[in-house]
C-alpha positions in Angstrom: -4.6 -31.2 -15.0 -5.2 -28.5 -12.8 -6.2 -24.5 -13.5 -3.9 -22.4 -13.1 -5.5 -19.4 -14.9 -9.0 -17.8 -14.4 -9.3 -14.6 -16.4 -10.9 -11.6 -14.8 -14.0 -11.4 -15.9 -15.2 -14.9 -14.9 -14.5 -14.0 -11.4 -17.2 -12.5 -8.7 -17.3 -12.6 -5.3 -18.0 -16.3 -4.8 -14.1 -16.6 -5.6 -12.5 -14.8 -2.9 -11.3 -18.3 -1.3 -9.4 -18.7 -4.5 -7.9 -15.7 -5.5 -8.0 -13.5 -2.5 -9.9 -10.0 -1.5 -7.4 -7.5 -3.7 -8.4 -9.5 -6.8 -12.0 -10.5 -5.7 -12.8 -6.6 -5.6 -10.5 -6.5 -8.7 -13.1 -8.7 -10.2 -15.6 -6.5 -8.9 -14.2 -3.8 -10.1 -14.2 -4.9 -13.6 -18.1 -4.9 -13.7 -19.0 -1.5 -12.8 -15.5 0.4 -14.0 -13.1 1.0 -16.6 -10.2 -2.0 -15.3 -7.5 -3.2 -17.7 -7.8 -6.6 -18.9 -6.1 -9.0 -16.6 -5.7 -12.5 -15.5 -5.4 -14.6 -12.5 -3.2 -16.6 -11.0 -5.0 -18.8 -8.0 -3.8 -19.5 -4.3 -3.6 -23.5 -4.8 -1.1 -22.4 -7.5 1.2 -21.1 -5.1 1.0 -24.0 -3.0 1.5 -26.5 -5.3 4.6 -24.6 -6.3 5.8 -24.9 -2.4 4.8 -28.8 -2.5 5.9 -30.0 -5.4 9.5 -28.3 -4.6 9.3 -29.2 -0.9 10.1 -25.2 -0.3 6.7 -25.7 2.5 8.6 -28.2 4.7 12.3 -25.9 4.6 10.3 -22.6 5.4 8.2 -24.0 8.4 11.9 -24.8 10.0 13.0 -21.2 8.8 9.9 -20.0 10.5 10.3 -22.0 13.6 13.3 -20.0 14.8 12.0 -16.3 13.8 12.0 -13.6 17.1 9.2 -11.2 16.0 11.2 -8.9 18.5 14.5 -9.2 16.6 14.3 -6.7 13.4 17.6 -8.4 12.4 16.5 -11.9 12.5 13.3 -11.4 11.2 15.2 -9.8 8.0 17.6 -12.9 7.8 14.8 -15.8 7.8 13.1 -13.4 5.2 15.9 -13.2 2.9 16.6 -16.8 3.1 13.1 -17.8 2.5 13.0 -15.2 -0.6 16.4 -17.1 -1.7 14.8 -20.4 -1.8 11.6 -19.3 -3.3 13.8 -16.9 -6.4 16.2 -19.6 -7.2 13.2 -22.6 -7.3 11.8 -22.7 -11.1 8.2 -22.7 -11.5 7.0 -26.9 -12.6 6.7 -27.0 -16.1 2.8 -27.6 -16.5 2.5 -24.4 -14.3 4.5 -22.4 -16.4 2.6 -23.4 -19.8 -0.5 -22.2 -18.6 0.8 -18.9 -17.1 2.4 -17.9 -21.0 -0.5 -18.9 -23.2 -2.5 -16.7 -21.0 0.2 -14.0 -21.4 0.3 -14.7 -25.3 -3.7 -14.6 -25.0 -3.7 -11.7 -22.9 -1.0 -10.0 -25.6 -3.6 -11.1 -28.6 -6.6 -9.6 -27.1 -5.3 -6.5 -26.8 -3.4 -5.9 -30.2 -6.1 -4.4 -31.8 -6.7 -1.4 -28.9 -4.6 1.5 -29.9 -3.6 2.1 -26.1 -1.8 -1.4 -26.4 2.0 -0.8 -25.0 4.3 -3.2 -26.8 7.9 -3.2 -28.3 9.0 -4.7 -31.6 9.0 -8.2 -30.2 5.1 -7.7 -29.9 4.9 -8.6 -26.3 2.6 -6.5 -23.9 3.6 -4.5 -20.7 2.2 -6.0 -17.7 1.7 -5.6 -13.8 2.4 -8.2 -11.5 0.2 -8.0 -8.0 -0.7 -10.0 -4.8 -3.5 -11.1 -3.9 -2.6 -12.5 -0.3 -5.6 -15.1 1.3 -6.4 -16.2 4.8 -8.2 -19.1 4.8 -9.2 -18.5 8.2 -9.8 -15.0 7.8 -10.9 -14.3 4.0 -12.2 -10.8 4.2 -8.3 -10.1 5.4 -6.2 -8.1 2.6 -2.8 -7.6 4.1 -2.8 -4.3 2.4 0.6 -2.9 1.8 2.4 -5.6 2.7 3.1 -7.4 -0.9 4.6 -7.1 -3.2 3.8 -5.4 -6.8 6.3 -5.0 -10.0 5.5 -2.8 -12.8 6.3 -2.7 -17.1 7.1 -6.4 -16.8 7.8 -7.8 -20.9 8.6 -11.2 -21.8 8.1 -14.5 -20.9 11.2 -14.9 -18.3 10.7 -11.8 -16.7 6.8 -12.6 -16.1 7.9 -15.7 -14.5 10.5 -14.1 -12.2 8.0 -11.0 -10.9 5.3 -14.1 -9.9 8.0 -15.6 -8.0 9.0 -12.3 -6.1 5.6 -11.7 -5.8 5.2 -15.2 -3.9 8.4 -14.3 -1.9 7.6 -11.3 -0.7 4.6 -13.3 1.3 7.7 -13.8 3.8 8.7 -10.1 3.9 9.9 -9.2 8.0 6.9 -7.2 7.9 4.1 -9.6 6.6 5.7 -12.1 8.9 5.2 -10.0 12.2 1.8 -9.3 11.8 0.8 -12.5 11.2 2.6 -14.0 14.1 1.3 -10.6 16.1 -2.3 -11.6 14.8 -1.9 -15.4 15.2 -2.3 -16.2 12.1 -1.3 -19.4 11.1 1.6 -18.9 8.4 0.8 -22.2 6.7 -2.9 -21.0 6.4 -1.9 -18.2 4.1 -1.5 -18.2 0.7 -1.2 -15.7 -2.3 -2.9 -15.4 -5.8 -1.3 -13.0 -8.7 -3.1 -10.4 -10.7 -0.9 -9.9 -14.1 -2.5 -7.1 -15.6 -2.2 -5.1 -18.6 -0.2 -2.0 -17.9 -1.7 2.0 -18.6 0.5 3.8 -20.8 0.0 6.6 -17.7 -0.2 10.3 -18.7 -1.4 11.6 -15.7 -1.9 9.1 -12.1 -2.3 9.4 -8.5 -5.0 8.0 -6.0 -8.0 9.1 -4.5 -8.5 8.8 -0.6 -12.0 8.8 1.0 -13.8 9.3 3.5 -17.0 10.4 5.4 -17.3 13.4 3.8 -14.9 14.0 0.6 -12.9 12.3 -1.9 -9.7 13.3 -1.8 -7.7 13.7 -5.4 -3.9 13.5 -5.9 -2.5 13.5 -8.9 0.8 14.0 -11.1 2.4 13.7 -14.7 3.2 10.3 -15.2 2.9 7.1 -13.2 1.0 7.3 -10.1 3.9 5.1 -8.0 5.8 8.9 -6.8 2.3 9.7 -5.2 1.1 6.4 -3.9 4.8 6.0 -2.1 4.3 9.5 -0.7 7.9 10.2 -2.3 6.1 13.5 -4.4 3.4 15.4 -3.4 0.8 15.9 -5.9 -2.1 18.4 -7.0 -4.9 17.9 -4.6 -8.3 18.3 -5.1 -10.8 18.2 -2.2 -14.7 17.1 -3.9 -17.8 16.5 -2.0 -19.2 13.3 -1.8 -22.7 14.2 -1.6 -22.5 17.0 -4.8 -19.6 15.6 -6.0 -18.5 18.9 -6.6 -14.8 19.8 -6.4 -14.6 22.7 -2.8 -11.4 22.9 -2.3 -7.9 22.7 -4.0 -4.1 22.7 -3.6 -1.7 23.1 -6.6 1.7 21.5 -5.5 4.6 22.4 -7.5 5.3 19.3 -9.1 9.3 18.8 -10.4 9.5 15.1 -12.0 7.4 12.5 -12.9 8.1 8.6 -13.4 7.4 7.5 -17.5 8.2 4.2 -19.4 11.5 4.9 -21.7 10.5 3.6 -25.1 13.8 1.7 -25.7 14.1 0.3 -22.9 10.6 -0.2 -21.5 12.6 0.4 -17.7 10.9 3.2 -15.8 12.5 6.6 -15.8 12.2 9.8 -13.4 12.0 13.0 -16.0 12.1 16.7 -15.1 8.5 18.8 -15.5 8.9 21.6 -17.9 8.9 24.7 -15.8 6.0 26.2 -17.4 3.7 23.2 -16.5 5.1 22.9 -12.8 2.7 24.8 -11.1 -0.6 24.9 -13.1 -2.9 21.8 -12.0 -2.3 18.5 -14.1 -6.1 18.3 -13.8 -8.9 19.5 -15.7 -12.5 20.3 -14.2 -13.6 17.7 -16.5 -11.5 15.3 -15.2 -11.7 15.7 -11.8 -15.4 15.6 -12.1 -14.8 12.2 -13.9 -12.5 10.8 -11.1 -15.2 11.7 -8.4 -17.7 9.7 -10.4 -15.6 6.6 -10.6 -15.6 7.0 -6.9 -18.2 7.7 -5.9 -19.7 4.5 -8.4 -17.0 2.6 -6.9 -18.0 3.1 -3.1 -21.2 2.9 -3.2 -20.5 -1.2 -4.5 -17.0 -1.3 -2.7 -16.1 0.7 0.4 -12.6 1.1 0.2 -10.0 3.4 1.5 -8.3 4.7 -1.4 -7.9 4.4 -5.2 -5.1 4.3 -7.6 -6.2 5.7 -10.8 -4.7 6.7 -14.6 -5.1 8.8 -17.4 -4.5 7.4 -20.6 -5.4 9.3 -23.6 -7.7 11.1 -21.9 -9.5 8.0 -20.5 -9.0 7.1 -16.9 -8.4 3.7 -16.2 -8.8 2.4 -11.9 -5.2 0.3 -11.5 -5.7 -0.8 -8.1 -8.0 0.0 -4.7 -7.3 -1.2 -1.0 -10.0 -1.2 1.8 -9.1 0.3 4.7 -7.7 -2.2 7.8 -10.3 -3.0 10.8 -9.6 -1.8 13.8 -10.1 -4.3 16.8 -12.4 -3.0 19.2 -11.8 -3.8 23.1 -15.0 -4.0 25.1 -14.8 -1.3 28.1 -16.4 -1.5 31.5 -17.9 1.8 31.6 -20.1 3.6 29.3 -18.8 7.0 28.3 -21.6 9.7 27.8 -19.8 12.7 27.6 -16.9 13.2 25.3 -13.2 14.3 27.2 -12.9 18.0 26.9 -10.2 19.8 25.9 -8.0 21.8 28.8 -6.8 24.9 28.1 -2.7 23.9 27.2 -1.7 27.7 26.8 1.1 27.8 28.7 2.5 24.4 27.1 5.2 24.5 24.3 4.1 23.6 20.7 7.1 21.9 19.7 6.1 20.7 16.2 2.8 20.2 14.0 1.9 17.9 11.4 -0.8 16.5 9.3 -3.1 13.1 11.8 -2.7 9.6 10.7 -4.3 8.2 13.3 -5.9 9.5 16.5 -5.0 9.2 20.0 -2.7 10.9 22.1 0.4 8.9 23.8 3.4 10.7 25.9 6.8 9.0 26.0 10.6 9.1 25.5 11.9 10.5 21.6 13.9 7.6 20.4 15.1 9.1 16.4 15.3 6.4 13.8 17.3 6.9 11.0 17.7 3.8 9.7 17.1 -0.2 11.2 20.2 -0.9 13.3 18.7 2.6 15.4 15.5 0.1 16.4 17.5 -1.4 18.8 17.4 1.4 21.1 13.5 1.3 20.5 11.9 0.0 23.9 8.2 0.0 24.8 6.4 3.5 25.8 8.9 5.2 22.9 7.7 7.7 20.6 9.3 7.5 17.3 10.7 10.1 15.2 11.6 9.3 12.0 12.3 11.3 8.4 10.6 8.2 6.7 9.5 4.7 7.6 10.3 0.9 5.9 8.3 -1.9 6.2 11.0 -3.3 8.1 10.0 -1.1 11.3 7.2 -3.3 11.5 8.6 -5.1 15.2 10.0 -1.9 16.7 6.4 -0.3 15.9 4.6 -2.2 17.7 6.7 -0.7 21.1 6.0 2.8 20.2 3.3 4.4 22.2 3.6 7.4 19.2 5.2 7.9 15.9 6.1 11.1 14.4 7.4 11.2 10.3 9.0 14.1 8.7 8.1 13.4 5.5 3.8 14.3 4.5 3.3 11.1 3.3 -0.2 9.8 4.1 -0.2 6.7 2.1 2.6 5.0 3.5 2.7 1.2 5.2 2.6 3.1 8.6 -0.5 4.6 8.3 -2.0 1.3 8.4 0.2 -0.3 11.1 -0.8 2.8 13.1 -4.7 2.4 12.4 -4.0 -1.4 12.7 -2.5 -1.2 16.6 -4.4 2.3 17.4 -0.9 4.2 17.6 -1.0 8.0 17.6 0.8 9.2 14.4 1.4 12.4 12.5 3.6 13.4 9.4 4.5 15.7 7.6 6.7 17.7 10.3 9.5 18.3 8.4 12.3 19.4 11.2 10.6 16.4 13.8 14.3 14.6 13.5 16.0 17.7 13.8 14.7 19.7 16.5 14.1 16.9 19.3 16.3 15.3 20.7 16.8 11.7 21.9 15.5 10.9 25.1 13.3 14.2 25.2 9.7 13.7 26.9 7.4 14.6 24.8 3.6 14.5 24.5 1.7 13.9 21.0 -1.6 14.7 19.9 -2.5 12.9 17.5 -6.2 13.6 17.3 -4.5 17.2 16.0 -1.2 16.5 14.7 0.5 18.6 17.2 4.1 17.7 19.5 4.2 19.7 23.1 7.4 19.4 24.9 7.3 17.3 28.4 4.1 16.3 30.3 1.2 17.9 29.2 -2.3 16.2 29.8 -4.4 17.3 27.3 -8.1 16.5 28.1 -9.8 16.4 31.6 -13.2 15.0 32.5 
């Protein structure tokens, strides 16, 4: 009988063609710092879930008729490809395997005293991706699978690994592979269940040259990670890993498991604890230890971490997207300077996502049916993105976000495609105006109104 489980800690990095780069580094991970237990569930898995139902055959001929330049249609093959895949059940041996390693996974565990269970004795768990290219193995697809969090009992296990599994055909994931010809029948997915953190304090750490970057709240890390909070930030020093530099946000909620129910709930922050920072010297110092450890082994862009009972525990990490380099015909020796823009208009400033400078028509997007009007050249202006922008991105010749959220899917679809963006505008929807010619900075997060050429030679 086939394998369906490998635990953790008998993985390396020989096993990436099995289980994919997120849990390879996972695996990684586990060697050199403090990961919560976990298993895996392998690529051929998935694929032998799609054989043996004949779900590969009916999603080719869903595939078939997909327009990558159709948000609407690429939505409706993707929720009819997550129906057949939701309503399948997993085959029987499958299933056996994936619960006695839940029930071993539950056993190991009883005797920590950070265990989270409930009086039916059954442990808290994540449910990841772990997306694999055969062709490509070093790709991770960051951002665009799916994750599901406090996941107790045997059905509800089984139901997260199959949403997992469907979210391989989300509209986004299926753009940028067709975008990136990749084959879709070469990819596959493996799952990470995980033991969850009972999480006091979380948020993720961003790197890069120079600094680690430190955000952090009460409770669950997800409000920071989404960019739907902003969090304490704390700028250290790679080099003296010393902290320089820090920003107390005031922090209003926080996300926490609900002991009766086990579903996650957004509380209110006492007043008195808004504004002081959630993190202590000694803990930032710790963080920046972890990732410095952690990079020095891994490079990776950015990690999720959490505190639990004053122990920090490193939930997940994603490695930052290649960019494709085009080969020029001329050398550059001298870098563009910057002409004098006095008399321009500063429209708007923001915080850089990704460098470059693009002029172009201001299309405003408030939700997907305004991504029709999206044509190629457009800048777009948006209070927030979905994953579903995924096929009017890849017109834009700029995108500008209202909300300061640095972590989001477009951050990497902008690095992925070398498209100018900034966020963090706040009044970008409401003060320009559709059709307005703008020009974007994004090498300083700044809007000008019209024309305005911002280097010469």
């Amino acid at each position: 009988m086939a394998q369906h489980i490998a635990w953790l800690k008998e993985l390396n990095k020989d096993s990436i063609a099995m289980i994919g780069k997120k849990a390879t580094i996972l695996a990684e991970l586990s060697k050199i710092a403090s990961i919560p237990p976990a298993f895996i569930i392998p690529g051929e898995s998935f694929t032998s879930f799609l054989k043996q139902s004949n779900l590969d055959q009916a999603i080719h001929k869903k595939i078939k008729g997909m327009n990558i330049r159709d948000a609407h249609n690429l939505q409706q093959i993707a929720k009819d490809i997550h129906k057949l895949i939701l309503q399948t059940p997993i085959p029987k041996f499958m299933q056996e395997q994936i619960l006695e390693a839940y029930d071993a996974l539950n056993v190991k565990d009883s005797k920590l005293n950070n265990l989270i269970t409930t009086d039916n004795s059954k442990a808290l768990v994540a449910v990841r991706s772990s997306t694999i290219a055969k062709e490509n193995l070093e790709e991770s697809f960051g951002g665009q699978q799916a994750s599901y969090l406090n996941i107790e009992g045997n059905n509800k296990l089984l139901a997260a690994i199959k949403a997992c599994w469907a979210s391989l055909y989300t509209g986004r994931a299926l753009h940028y592979r067709a975008k990136n010809y990749i084959a879709h029948k070469q990819v596959s997915m493996a799952i990470i269940v995980q033991r969850m953190i009972n999480s006091e304090i979380g948020g993720l750490i961003t790197t890069n040259d120079k600094e680690y970057l430190i955000e952090a709240s009460y409770g669950m890390p997800q409000l920071i990670t989404t960019g739907k909070e902003t969090g304490d930030r704390f700028h250290v020093n790679r080099s003296t890993l010393e902290s320089n530099k820090r920003t107390t946000a005031k922090k209003t909620c926080f996300l926490t498991r609900d002991p009766k129910t086990n579903e996650i709930v957004k509380k209110m922050i006492p007043l008195e604890r808004q504004h002081p920072p959630c993190l202590s010297n000694y803990e930032i110092k710790a963080l920046a230890e972890q990732s410095h450890r952690i990079n020095e082994a891994i490079p990776v862009k950015d990690i999720e971490f959490a505190f639990e009972k004053g122990k920090v525990y490193i939930t997940s990490v994603h490695t930052i997207p290649k960019v494709k380099e085009e080969a020029e015909e001329e050398i550059i020796t001298e870098s563009p300077k910057e002409k004098d823009i006095t008399n321009a208009t500063l429209l708007l400033a923001g915080t850089p996502l990704s460098s470059g400078n693009s002029k172009g028509k201001v299309v405003i997007v408030h939700d997907i049916d305004d991504l029709k009007r999206v044509e190629k050249g457009n800048i777009i202006v948006a209070r927030k993105t979905h994953e579903d922008y995924a096929s009017a991105l890849e017109l834009a010749s700029g995108i500008i976000i209202d909300r300061d959220d640095p972590k989001q899917h477009t951050t990497l679809t902008s690095l992925e495609r070398n498209i100018p963006c900034i966020s963090g505008t706040e009044i970008g929807t409401i003060k320009l105006k559709e059709g307005q010619l703008i020009t974007l900075d994004g090498n300083k997060g700044k809007v000008y109104d019209g024309d305005v050429n911002l280097y010469q030679s």
